[in-house]
C-alpha positions in Angstrom: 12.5 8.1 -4.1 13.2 5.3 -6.4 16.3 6.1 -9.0 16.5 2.9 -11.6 20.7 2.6 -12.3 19.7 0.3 -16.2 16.5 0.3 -17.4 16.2 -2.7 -19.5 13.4 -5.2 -19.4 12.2 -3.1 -16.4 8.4 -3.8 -15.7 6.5 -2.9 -12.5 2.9 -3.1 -11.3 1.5 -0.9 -8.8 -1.9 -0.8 -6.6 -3.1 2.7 -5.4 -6.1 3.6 -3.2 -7.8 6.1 -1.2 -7.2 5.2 2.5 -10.4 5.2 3.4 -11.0 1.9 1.8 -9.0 0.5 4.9 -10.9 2.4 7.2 -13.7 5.5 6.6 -12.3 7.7 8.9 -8.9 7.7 7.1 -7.9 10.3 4.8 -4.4 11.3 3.1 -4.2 14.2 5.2 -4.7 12.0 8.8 -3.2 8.5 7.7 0.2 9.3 8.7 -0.8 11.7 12.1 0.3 10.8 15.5 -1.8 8.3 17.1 -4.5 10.9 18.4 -8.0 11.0 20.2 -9.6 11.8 16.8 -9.4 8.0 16.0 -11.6 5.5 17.9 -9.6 2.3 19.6 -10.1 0.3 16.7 -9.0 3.0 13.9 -6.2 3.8 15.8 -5.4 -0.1 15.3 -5.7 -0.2 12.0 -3.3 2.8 11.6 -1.2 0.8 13.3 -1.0 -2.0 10.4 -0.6 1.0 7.7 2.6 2.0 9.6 4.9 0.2 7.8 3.8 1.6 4.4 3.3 4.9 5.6 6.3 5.9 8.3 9.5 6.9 6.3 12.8 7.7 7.8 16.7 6.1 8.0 15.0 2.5 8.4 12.2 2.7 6.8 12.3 3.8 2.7 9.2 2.2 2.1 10.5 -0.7 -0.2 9.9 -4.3 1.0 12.4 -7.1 -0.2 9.9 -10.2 -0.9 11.2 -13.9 -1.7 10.0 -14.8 -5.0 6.9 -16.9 -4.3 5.6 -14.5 -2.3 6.4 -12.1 -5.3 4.5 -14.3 -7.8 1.4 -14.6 -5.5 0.8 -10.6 -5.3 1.7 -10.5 -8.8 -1.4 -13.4 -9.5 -3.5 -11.7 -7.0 -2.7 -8.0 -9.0 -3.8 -9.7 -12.3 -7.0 -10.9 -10.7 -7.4 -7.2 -9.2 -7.2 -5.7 -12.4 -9.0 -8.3 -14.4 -12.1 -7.7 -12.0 -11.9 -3.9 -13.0 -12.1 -4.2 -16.7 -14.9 -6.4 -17.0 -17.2 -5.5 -13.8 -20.4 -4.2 -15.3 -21.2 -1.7 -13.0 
């Protein structure tokens, strides 16, 4: 959990989606399962990647400490993400 210690100026930006949009066998309920015969060679591979955003534990709290370019590049990428939402047509 996140506690903020000031709050001024504070802005964030977020990006949330159904696991399955990684891979169709994924769900919320299976993403963060033991590696297990339910998953195919190549799902279980791409559980694999998720694991740093889905394992939690004393090393791993789920917040990433980026430099600042690479900051600015998801940021610019984020912006294009949700400027392709408001104006798709369909």
């Amino acid at each position: 959990m996140l506690t903020l210690e000031k709050s001024a100026n504070v802005k964030a930006m977020g990006l949330y989606f159904h696991p399955a949009v990684i891979n169709s066998v994924f769900s919320f309920e299976n993403i963060r399962e033991e590696l297990s015969g339910e998953f195919r060679f190549t799902d279980m591979q791409d559980q694999y990647w998720l694991q740093v955003f889905t394992d939690r534990g004393p090393q791993r709290n789920g917040l990433f400490s980026l430099a600042p370019i690479t900051t600015n590049r998801i940021k610019h990428q984020m912006v294009l993400i949700d400027q392709e939402l408001d104006e798709q047509r369909g």
